[in-house]
C-alpha positions in Angstrom: -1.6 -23.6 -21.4 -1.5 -20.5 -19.2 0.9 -17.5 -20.5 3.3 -16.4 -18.0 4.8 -12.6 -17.8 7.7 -12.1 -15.2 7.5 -8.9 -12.9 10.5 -7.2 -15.2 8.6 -8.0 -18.3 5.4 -6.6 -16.4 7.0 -3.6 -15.6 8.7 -3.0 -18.9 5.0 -2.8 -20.7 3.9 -0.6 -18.3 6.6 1.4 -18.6 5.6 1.7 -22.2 2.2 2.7 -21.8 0.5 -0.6 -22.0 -2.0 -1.1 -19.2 -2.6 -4.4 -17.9 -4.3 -4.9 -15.0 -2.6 -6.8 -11.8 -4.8 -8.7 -10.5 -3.4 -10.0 -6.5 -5.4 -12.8 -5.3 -3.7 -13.5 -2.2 -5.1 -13.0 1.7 -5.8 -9.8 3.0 -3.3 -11.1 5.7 -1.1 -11.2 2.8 -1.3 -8.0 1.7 -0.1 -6.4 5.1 3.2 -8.3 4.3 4.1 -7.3 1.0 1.8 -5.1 -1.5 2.1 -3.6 -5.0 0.6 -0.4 -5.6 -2.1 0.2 -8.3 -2.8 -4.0 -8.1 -6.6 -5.0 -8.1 -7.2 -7.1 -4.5 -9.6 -10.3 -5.0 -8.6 -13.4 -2.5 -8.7 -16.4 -4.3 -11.7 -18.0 -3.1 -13.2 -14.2 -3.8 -13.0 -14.5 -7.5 -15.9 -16.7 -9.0 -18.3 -14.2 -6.6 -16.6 -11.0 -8.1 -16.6 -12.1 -11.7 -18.4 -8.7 -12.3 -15.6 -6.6 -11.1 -13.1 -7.9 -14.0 -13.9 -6.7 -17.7 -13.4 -10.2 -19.7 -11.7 -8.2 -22.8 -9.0 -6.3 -20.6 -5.8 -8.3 -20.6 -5.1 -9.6 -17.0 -2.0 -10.6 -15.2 -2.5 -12.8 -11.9 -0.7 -12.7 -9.2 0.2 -14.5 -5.7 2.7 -15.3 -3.4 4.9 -17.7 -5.7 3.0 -18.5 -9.1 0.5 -21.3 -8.2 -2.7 -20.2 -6.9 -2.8 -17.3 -9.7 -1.7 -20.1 -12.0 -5.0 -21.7 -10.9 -7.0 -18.6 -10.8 -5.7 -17.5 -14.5 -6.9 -21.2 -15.4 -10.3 -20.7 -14.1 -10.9 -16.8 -16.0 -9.7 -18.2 -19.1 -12.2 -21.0 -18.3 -14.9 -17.9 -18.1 -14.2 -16.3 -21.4 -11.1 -13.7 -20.3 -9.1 -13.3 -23.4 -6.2 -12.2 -22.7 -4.5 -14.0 -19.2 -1.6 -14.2 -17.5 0.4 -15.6 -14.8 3.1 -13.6 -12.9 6.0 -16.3 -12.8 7.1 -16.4 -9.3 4.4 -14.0 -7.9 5.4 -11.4 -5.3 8.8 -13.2 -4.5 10.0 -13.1 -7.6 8.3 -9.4 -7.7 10.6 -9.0 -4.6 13.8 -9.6 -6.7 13.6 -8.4 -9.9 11.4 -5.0 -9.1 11.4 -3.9 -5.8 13.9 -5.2 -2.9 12.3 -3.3 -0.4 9.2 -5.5 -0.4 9.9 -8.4 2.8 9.9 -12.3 1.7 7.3 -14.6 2.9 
């Protein structure tokens, strides 16, 4: 079962000095929309290639448009040997209303 973080509770452990990495694995296109600073960019389909980029023992907290491709995408790291994964319930929409208004819906 895949651990899920919302954006507040993301924010909140950032906030404290806790440093989890944001990994955004939606479309480039995607990113033109709607973009969180400081996130790490892999598309989806990018991800099994670019293994090597990701450090297995940092914790990791995926992200997408709505919660199911990182959902799928936290599945396959923890598949891989990450330790510590996590999904960001609702993705960038829910990012959208709990963080940061400013960022435009699609």
């Amino acid at each position: 079962m895949i651990k899920e973080m919302s954006p507040a509770e993301f924010v909140a452990r950032r906030d404290q000095g806790e440093a989890p990495v944001l990994l955004d694995v939606r479309e480039d296109w995607e990113l033109g929309i709607a973009r969180i600073d400081g996130a790490v960019h892999i598309p989806m389909g990018d991800v099994p290639a670019r293994l090597g980029e990701l450090a297995p023992e940092r914790e990791l907290v995926v992200l997408c448009r709505s919660g199911g491709r990182s959902a799928q995408v936290a599945r396959y790291l923890e598949r891989q040997g990450f330790s510590s994964v996590w999904n960001l319930a609702g993705g960038i929409l829910a990012w959208a209303q709990q963080v940061d208004p400013t960022l435009t819906p699609y």
